[in-house]
Backbone as JSON, one array per atom type, in Angstrom:
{
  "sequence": "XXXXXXXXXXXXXXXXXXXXXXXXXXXXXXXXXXXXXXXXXXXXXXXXXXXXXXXXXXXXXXXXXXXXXXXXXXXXXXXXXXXXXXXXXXXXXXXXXXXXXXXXXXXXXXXXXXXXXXXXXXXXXXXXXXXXXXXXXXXXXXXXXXXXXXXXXX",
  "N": [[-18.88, 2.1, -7.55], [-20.12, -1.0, -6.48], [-19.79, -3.49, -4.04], [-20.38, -6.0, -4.87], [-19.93, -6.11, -7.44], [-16.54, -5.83, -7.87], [-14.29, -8.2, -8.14], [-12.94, -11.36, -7.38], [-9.85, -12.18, -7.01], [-8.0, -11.2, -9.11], [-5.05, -9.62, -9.72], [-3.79, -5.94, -9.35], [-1.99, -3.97, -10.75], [-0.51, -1.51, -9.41], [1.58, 0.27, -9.82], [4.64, 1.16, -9.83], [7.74, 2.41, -7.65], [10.82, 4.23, -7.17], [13.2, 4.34, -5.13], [15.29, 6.55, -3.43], [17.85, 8.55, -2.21], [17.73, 11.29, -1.53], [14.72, 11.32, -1.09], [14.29, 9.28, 0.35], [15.9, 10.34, 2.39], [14.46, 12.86, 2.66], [11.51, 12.21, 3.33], [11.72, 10.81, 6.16], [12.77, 12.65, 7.74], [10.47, 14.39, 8.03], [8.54, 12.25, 9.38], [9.51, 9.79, 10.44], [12.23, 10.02, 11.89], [14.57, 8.63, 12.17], [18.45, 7.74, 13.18], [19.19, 5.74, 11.04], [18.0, 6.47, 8.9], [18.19, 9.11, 8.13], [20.72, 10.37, 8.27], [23.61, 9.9, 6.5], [26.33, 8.83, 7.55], [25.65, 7.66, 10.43], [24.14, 5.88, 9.68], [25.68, 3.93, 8.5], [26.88, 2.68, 10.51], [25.18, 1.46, 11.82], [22.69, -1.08, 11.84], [21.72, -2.0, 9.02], [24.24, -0.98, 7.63], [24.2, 1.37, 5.97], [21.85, 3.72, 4.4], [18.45, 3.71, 5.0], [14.8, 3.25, 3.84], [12.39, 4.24, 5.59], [9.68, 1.91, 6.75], [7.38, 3.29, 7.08], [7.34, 4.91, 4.87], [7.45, 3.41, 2.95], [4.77, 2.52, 3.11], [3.26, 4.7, 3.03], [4.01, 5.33, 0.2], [2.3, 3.04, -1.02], [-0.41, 3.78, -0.11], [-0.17, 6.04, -2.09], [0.34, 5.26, -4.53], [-2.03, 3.41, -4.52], [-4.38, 5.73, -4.39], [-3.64, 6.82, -6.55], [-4.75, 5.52, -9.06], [-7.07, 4.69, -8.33], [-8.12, 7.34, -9.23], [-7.41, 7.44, -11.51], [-9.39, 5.48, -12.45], [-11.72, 6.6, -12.27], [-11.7, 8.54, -13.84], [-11.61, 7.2, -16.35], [-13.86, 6.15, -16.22], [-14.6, 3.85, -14.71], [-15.35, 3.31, -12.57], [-17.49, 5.42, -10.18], [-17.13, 7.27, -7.41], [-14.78, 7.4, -4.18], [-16.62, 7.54, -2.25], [-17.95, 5.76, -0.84], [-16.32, 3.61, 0.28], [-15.4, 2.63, 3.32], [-12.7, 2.56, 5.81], [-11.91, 0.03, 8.49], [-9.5, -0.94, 9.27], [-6.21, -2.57, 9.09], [-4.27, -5.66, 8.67], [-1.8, -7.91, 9.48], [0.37, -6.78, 8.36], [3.84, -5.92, 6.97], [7.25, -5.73, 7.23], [9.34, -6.65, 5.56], [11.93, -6.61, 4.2], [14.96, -4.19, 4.57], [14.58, -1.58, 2.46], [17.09, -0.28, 0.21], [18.33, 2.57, -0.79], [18.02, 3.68, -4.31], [16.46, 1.06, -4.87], [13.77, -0.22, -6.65], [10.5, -0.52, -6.04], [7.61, -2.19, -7.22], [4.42, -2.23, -6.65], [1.51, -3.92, -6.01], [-1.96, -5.18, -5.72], [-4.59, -7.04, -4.61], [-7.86, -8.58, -4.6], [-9.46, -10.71, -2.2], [-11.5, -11.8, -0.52], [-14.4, -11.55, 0.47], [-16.47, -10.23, 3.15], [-19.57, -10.86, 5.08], [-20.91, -8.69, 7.21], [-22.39, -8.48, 10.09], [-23.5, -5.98, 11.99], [-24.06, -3.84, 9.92], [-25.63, -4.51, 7.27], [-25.94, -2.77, 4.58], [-23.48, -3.04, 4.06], [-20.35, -4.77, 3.47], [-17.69, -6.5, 3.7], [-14.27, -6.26, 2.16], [-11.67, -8.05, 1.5], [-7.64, -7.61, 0.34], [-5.02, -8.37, -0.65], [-1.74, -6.75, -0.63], [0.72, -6.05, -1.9], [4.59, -5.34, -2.21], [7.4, -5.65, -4.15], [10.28, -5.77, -5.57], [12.44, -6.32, -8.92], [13.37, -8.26, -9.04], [11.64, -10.22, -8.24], [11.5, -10.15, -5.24], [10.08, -10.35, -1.89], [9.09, -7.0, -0.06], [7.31, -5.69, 1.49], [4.41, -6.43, 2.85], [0.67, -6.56, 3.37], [-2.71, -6.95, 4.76], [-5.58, -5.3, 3.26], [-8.55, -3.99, 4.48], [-11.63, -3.25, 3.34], [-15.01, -1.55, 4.09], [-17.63, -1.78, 1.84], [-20.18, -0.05, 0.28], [-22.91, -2.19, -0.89], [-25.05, -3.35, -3.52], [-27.49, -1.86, -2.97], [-31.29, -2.63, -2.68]],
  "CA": [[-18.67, 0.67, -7.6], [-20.38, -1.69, -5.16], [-19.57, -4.37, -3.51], [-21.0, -7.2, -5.92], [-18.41, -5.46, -8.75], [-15.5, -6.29, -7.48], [-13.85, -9.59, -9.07], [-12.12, -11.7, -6.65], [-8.58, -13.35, -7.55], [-7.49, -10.5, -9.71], [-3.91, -9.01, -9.08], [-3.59, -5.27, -10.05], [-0.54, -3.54, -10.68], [-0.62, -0.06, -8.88], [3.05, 1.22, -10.01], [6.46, 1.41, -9.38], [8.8, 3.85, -7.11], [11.94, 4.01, -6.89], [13.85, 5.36, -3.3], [16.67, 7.54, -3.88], [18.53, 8.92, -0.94], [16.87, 12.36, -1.43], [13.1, 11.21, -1.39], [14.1, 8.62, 2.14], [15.92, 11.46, 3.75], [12.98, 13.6, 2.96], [10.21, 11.47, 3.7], [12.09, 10.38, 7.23], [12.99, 13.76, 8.71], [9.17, 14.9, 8.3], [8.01, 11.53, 9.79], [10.48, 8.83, 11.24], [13.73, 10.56, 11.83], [15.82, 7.78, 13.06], [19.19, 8.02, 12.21], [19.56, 5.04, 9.5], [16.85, 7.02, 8.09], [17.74, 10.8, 7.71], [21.85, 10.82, 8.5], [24.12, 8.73, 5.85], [27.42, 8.81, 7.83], [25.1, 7.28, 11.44], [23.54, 5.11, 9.05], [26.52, 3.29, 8.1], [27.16, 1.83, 11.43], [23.85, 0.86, 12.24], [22.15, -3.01, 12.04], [21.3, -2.05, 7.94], [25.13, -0.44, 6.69], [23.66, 2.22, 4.58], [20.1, 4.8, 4.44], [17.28, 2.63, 4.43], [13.81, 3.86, 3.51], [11.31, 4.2, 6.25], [8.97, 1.29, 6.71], [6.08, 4.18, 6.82], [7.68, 5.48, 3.68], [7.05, 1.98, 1.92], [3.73, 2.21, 3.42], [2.98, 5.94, 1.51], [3.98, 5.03, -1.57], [1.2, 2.2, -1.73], [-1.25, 4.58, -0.76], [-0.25, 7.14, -2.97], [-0.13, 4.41, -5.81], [-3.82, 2.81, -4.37], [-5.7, 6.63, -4.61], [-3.85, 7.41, -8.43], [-5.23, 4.28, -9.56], [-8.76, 4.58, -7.95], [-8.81, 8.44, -9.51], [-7.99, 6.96, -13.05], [-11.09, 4.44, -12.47], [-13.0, 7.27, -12.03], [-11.53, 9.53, -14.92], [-12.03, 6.34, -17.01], [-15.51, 6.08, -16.56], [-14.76, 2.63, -14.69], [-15.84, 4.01, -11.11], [-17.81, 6.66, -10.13], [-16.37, 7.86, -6.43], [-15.19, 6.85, -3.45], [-17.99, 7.86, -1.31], [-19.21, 4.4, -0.98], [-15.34, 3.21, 1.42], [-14.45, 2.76, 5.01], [-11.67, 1.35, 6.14], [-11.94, -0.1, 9.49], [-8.0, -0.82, 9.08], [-5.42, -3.0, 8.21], [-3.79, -6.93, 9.08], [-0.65, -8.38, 8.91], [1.38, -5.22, 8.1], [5.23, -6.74, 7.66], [8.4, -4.7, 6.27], [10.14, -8.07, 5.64], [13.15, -6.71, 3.86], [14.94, -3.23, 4.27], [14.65, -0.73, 1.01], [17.92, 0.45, 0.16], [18.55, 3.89, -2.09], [18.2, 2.73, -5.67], [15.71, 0.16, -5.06], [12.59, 0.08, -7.42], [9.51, -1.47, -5.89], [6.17, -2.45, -7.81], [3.41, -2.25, -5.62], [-0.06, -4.58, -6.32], [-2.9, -5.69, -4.68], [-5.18, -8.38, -5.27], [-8.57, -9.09, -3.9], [-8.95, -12.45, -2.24], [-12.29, -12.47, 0.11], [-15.73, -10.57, 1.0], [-16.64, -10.82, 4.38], [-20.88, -9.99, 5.76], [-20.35, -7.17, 8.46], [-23.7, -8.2, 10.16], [-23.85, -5.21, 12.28], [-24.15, -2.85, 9.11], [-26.02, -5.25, 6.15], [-25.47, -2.18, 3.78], [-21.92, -3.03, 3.93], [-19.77, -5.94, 3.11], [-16.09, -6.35, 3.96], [-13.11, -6.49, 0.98], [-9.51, -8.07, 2.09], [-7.22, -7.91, -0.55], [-3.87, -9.13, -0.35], [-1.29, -6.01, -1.17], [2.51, -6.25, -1.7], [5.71, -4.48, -3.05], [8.12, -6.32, -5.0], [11.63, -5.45, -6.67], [12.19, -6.75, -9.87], [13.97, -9.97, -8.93], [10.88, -10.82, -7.61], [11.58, -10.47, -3.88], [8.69, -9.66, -1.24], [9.62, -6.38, 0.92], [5.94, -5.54, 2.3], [2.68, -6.58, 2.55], [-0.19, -6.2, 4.39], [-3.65, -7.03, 4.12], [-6.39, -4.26, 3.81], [-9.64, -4.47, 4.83], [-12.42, -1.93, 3.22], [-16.19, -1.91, 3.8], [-17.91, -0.94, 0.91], [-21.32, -0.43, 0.01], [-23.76, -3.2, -1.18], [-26.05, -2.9, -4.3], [-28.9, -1.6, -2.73], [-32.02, -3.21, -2.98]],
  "C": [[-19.22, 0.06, -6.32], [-19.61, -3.16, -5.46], [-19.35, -5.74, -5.01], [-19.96, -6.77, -7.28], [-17.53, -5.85, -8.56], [-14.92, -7.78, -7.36], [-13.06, -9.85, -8.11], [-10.59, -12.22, -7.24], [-7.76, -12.05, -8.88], [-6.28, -9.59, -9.25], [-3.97, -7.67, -9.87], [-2.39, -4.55, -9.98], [-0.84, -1.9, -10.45], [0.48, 0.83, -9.72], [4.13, 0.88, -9.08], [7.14, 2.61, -8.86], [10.08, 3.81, -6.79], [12.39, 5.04, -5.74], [14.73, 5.29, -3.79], [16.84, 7.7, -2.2], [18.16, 9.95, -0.61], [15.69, 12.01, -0.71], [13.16, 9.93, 0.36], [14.42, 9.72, 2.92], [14.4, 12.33, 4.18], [11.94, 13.54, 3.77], [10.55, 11.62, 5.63], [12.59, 11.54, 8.12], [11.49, 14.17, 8.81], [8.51, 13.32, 9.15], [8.65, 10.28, 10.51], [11.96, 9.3, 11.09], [14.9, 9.78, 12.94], [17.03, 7.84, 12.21], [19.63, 7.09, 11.22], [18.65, 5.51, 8.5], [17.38, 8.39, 7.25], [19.62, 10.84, 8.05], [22.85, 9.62, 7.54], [25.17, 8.05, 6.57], [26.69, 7.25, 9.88], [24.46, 6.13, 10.7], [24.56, 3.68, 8.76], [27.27, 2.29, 9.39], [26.08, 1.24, 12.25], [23.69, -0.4, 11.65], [22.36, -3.06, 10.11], [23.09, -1.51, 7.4], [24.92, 0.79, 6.31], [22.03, 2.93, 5.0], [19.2, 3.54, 4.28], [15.9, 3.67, 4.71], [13.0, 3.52, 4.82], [10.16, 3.35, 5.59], [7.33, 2.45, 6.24], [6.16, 4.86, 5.38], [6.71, 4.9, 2.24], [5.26, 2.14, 1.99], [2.65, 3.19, 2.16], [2.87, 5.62, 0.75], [2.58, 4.27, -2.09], [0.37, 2.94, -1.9], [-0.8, 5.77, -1.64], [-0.65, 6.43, -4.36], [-1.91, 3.81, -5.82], [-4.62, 4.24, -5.01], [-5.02, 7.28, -6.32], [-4.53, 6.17, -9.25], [-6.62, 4.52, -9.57], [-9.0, 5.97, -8.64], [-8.29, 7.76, -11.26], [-8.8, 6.16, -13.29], [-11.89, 5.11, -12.95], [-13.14, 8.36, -13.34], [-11.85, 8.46, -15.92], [-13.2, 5.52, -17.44], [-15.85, 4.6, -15.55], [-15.7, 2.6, -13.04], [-16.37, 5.01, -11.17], [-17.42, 7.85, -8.65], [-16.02, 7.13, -5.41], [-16.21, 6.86, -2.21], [-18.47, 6.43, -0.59], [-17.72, 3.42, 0.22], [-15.02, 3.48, 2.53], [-13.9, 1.57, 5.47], [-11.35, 1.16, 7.55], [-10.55, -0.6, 10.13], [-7.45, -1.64, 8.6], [-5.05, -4.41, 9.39], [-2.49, -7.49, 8.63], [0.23, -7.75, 8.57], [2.85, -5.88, 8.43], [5.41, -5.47, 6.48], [9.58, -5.9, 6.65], [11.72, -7.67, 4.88], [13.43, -4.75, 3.57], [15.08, -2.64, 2.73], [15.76, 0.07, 1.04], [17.68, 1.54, -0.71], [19.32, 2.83, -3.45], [17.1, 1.93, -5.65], [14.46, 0.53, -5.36], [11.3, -0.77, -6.9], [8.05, -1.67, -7.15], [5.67, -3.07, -7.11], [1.96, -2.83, -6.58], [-0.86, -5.03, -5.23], [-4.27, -6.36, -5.36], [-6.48, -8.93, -3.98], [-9.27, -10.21, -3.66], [-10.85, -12.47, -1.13], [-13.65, -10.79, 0.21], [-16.74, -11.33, 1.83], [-18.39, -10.13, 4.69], [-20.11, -9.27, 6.99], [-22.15, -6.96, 8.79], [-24.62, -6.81, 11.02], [-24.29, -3.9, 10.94], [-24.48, -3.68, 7.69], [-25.92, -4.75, 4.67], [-24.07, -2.1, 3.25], [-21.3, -4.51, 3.95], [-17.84, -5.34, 3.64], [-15.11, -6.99, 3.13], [-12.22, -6.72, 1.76], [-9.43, -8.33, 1.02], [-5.62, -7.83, 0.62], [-2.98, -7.75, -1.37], [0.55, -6.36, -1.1], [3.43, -5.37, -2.72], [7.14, -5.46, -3.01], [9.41, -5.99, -5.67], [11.62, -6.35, -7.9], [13.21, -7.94, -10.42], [12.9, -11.17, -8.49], [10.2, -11.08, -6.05], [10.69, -9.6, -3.26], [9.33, -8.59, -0.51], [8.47, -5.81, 1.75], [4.78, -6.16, 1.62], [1.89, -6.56, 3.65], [-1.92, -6.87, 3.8], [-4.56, -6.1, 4.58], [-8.05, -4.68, 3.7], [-10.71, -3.35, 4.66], [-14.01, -2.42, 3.02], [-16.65, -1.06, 2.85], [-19.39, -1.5, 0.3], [-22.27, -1.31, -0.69], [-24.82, -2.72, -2.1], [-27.04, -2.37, -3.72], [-30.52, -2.26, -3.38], [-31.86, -5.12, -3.39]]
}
């Protein structure tokens, strides 16, 4: 897929995960082991009450939901790899509301601009607008990502 493919204003729906108390402890002893993270009893007198999911947790999930998405593109005939992305990083990165155990997010992302990147003319620059959602509606991350990606050639 190049550049010129990619439809602006379109929201896609990645998937849904739900955090259990298992799957935060987990996550948060291999990678943020603070204790409202990884201890229930230390948790409970901390700022949040209760386990809350690691912000980096929230973060995972998207990408894990962004690269099953982009490999059914590709099993779908709709993409052919990513060979053609680099991601020079990310903007705006909030964790606006903690994720308790139990809570189901649905994660989307929605691309909103394509930027020239005149040092590299083979390349163009995608922001899309990504977020995770519960199913009241309420925002608990977003971020915006920023991927250069190759230009029709010729």
């Amino acid at each position: 897929m190049w550049l010129e493919d990619i439809p602006l204003g379109g929201k896609m729906v990645l998937g849904s995960f739900e955090f259990t108390e298992d799957n935060i402890i987990a996550f948060a002893k291999l990678y943020d082991p603070q204790p409202f993270h990884i201890d229930r009893e230390a948790a409970k007198s901390s700022l949040y009450g209760s386990l809350i999911a690691s912000g980096w947790h929230t973060s995972a999930v998207w990408m894990k939901l962004m690269i099953a998405q982009r490999y059914a593109q590709v099993d779908a005939g709709q993409e052919s790899t990513q060979d053609n992305y680099i991601s020079p990083g990310v903007r705006e990165l909030r964790w606006l509301r903690p994720v308790y155990p139990g809570a189901t997010l649905t994660y989307t992302t929605e691309p909103f601009a394509k930027v020239d990147w005149p040092s590299r003319p083979t390349l163009g620059l995608l922001q899309s607008r990504n977020e995770a959602r519960d199913d009241k509606d309420a925002l608990y991350y977003s971020f915006i990502s920023q991927v250069l990606i190759a230009r029709r050639p010729g």
